[in-house]
C-alpha positions in Angstrom: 135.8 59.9 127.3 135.1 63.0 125.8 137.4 65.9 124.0 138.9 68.5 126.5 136.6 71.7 125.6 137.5 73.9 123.5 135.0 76.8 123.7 136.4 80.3 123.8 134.8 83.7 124.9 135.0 87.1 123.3 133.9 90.4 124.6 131.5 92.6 122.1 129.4 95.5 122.5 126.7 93.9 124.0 128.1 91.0 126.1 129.9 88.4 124.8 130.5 85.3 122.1 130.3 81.8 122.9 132.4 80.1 120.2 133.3 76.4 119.4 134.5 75.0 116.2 134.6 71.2 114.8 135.9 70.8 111.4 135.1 67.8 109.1 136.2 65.9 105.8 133.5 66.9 104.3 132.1 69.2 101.5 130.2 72.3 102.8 126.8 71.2 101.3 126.7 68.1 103.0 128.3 69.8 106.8 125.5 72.3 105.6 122.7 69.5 105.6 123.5 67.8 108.5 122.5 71.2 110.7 119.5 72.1 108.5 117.7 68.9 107.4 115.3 68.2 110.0 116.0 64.4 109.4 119.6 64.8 109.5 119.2 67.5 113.0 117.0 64.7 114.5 119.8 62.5 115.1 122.4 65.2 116.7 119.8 67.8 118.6 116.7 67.2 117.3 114.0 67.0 115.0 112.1 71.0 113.3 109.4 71.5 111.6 107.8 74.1 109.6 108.2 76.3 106.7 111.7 77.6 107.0 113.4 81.0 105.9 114.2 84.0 106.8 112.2 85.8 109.4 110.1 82.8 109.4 109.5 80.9 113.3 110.0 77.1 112.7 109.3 74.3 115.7 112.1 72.7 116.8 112.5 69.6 119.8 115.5 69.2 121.7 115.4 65.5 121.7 118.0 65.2 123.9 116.7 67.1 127.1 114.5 65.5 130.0 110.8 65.9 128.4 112.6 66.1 124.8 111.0 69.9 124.9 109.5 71.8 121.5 110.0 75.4 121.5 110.0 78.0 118.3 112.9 79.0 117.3 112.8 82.4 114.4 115.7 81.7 111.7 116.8 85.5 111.4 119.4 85.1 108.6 119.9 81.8 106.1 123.1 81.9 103.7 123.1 78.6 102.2 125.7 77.0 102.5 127.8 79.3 105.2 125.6 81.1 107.4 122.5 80.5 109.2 121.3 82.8 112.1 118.7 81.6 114.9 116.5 83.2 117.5 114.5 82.3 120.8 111.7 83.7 122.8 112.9 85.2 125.7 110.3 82.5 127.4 112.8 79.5 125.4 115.9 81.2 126.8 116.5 84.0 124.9 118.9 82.2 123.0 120.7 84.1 119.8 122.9 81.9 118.3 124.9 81.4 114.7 126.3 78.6 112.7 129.1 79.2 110.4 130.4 77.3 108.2 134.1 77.6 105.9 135.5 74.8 103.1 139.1 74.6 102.8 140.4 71.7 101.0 137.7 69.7 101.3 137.9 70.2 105.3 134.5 72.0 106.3 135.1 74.1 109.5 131.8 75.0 111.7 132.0 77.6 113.6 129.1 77.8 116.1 128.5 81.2 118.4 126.5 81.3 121.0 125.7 85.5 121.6 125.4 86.0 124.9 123.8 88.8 127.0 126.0 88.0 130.3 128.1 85.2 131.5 125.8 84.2 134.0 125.1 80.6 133.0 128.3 80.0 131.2 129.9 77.0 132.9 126.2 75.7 132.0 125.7 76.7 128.7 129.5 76.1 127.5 129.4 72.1 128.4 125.7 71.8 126.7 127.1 73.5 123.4 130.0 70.9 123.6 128.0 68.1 124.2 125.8 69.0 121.4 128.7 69.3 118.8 129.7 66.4 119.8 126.6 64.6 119.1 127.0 65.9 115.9 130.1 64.6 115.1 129.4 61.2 116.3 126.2 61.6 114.0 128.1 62.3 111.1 130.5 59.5 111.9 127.4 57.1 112.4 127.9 56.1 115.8 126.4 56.6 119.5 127.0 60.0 121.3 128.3 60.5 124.8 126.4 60.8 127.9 126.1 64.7 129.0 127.4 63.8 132.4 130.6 63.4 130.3 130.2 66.8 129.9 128.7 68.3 133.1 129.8 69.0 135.9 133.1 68.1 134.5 133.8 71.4 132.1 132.1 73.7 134.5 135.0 75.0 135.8 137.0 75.3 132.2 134.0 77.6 131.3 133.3 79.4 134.3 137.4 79.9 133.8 136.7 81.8 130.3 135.0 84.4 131.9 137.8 85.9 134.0 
């Protein structure tokens, strides 16, 4: 059984915001390392390689798809330990996405957006996100993920919902 979602939509001046949150006990630095350490992304979304920094293009495998794809990814702005800003092709999806992180009492909140161009694929895209999250947190909490058909088709309508 999985969480209900949780994702929430925002208008901007060019489209609209994806955004999800988790929050765990945990220090910054090491919330931080678990989504930057390509051994530590392996075990939640998958594996990168390259030499990483700003307006640098790093390879990165989403182990978790069919055919576990690789596909370059540009990391556009890096903040150690509360900000890091990623880019796709528009051939990988066009994807602009940002991962933001806050420490409160030793609680680290992430804040993941997804910037999005239009809300075409939303009741797609919003279960994925979740899913991936989640594998996060049951990475960090060392133990096996969901299935994504815990996730899909089942919070289609939540996110197709959003979009109003």
């Amino acid at each position: 059984m999985t969480n209900p979602p949780v994702g929430r939509l925002f208008p901007t001046a060019t489209g609209h915001d994806l955004t999800l949150t988790r929050t765990f006990r945990a220090p910054i630095e090491d919330v931080w390392a678990s989504v930057t350490e390509p051994g530590r992304t392996a075990r939640w979304f998958g594996p990168w390689e390259g030499d990483a920094g700003p307006g640098r293009t790093i390879k990165v495998q989403m182990a978790y798809e069919e055919q576990t794809p690789w596909f370059d990814m540009t990391i556009d702005a890096c903040e150690p330990p509360r900000r890091l800003a990623l880019s796709t092709s528009p051939d990988s999806g066009g994807w602009r996405v940002e991962l933001l992180l806050a420490e409160t009492d030793g609680r680290t909140e992430l804040r993941f957006v997804h910037h999005l161009d239009d809300t075409d694929q939303l009741g797609e895209v919003g279960p994925g996100w979740e899913y991936y999250l989640d594998l996060l947190v049951a990475a960090r909490d060392d133990r096996p993920g969901s299935s994504f058909d815990d996730y899909y088709p089942s919070m289609k309508a939540y996110y197709e919902g959003l979009i109003g």
